[in-house]
C-alpha positions, 0 to 999 in steps of 0.5 A, spaced: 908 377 940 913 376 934 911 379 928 916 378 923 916 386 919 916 383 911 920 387 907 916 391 901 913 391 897 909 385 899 908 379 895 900 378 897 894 381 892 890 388 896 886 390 890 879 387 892 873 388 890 872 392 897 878 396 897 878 398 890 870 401 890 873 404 897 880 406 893 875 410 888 871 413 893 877 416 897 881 419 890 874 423 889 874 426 895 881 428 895 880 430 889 875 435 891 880 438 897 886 439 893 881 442 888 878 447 893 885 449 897 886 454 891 880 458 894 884 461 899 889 466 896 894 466 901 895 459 903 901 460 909 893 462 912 891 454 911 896 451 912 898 454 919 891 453 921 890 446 918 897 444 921 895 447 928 889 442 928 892 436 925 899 437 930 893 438 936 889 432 934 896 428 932 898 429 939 892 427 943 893 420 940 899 420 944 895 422 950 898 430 949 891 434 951 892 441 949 885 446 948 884 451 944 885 457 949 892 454 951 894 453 944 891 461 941 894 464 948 901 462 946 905 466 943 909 462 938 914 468 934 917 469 941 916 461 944 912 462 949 908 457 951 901 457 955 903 449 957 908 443 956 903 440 951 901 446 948 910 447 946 909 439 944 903 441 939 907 446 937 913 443 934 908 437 931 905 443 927 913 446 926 916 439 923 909 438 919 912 444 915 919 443 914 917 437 912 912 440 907 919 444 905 924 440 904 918 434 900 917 440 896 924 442 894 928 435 894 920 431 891 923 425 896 922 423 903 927 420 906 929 416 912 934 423 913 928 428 913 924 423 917 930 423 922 929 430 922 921 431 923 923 426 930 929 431 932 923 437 931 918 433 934 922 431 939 927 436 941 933 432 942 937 428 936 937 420 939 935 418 932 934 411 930 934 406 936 940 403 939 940 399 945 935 393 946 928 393 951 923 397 947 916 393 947 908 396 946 905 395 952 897 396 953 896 402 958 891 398 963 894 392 963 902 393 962 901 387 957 906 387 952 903 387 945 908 387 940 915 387 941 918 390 935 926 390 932 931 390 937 937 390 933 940 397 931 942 394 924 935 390 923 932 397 924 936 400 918 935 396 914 928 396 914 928 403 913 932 403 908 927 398 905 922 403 907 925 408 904 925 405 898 918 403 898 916 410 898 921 414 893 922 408 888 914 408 883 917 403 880 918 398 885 910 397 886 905 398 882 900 399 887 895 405 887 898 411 893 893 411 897 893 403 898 902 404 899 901 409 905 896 405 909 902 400 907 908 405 909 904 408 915 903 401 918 910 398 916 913 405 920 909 404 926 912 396 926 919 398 925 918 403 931 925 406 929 925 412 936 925 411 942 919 417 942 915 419 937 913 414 932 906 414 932 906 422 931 912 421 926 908 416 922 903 421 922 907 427 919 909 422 913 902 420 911 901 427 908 907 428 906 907 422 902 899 425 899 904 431 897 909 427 894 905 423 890 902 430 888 895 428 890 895 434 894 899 441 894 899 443 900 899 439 908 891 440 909 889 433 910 886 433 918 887 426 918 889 425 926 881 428 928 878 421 924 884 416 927 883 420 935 875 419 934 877 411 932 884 411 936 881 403 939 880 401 932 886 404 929 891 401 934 886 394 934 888 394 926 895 395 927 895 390 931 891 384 927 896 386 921 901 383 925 897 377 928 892 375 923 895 378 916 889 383 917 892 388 910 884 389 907 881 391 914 886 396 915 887 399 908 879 399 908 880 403 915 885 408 911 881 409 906 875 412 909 880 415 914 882 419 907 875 419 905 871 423 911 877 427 913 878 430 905 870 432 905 871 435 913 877 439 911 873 441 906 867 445 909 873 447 914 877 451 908 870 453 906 869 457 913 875 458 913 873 463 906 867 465 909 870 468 916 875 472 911 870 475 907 866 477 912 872 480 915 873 484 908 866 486 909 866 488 916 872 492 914 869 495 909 864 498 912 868 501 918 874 503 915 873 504 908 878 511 907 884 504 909 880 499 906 884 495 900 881 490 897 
């Protein structure tokens, strides 16, 4: 289908009734997962067990199956690798933290930074597309389902209005959780590599949370809830483009932001727990060593 990318902001009103009552139930929740990472004091813990989880379901959306086994059997400081999906998961949790370090050193996520989450995730550097014939098919059917920019001058321009979407606050009053659901759709529409996209356009969405500073770290798990709900996710995706259908798939975001937030939550609460059992275990076994 033809689908003509707006450039942003867009000019319609998404402050409805049901997205806003939506809008305050998702900041309350992240608000209590930004509130409670502080409980674990070394955080490169969280992060390296939250990205590993956010990189495996992120991958699985993309049909990357890996399991648990295959993941903690890999040894990651030597790079070796129990499977060729548990290395794809790898550099999916290896590109989320570079681009957790480079937002926090610069406080700005720009199409280069984007440009290097892809070349990590994808382990080449073919950058933004170049030649003509890439289309979204459905993988029962090979029907083509969205065609998107094919010129490499069309596709840089509407990065770079993406870009400037993301960085410049000015540009759009719009709440930052409704301008990610945005940013998120306007990526995946432009559809900028050959590969990796969708796991891209992931990656961004919590960097932007960071960004914006409605979280301190990238422990939002939000690729759990887009897997379990993988056909509405790519049925939204594609009403925006043939119906203008914003207010359903902001709403779908929204509660994706809002149910990953209180089940991440009760993950680094257990993730807690599991330490001080430990603390306790050693304790007891070990208590001439022990240091608290």
């Amino acid at each position: 289908m033809d689908y003509k990318i707006p450039l942003l902001p867009l000019s319609i009103d998404l402050e409805t009734k049901p997205i806003l009552k939506k809008l305050t139930q998702a900041h309350k929740a992240l608000a209590e997962l930004k509130g409670v990472t502080g409980i674990i004091p070394n955080q490169n813990i969280l992060i390296n067990t939250l990205s590993l989880q956010e990189a495996k379901d992120s991958s699985a959306i993309e049909n990357i199956i890996t399991t648990h086994d295959e993941l903690y059997t890999s040894n990651f400081f030597t790079k070796t690798f129990t499977s060729s999906a548990a290395k794809e998961v790898y550099n999916y949790a290896l590109a989320l933290r570079k681009g957790f370090e480079y937002v926090k050193e610069k406080h700005l996520l720009t199409s280069t930074s984007i440009l290097e989450i892809q070349q990590v995730i994808e382990s080449n550097s073919a950058g933004f597309r170049r030649l003509p014939g890439t289309s979204l098919k459905n993988g029962h059917t090979g029907e083509v389902i969205y065609t998107p920019p094919q010129d490499h001058q069309e596709i840089l321009r509407l990065m770079q209005n993406l870009e400037q979407f993301i960085n410049n606050d000015p540009l759009s009053a719009q709440d930052p959780l409704i301008k990610m659901a945005i940013i998120h759709h306007q990526f995946e529409s432009i559809h900028s590599f050959y590969d990796g996209n969708g796991r891209t356009g992931r990656i961004i969405n919590i960097l932007y949370l960071v960004k914006q500073k409605l979280l301190d770290s990238p422990v939002l798990y939000l690729s759990r809830y887009i897997n379990q709900k993988k056909h509405l996710y790519y049925k939204l995706l594609q009403s925006v483009r043939e119906d203008n259908s914003w207010e359903d798939w902001i709403l779908y975001m929204l509660q994706a932001i809002e149910d990953t937030s209180y089940e991440t939550i009760y993950l680094i609460q257990e993730i807690k727990n599991l330490m001080q059992s430990y603390k306790h275990r050693i304790r007891e076994t070990l208590p001439k060593i022990y240091s608290q």
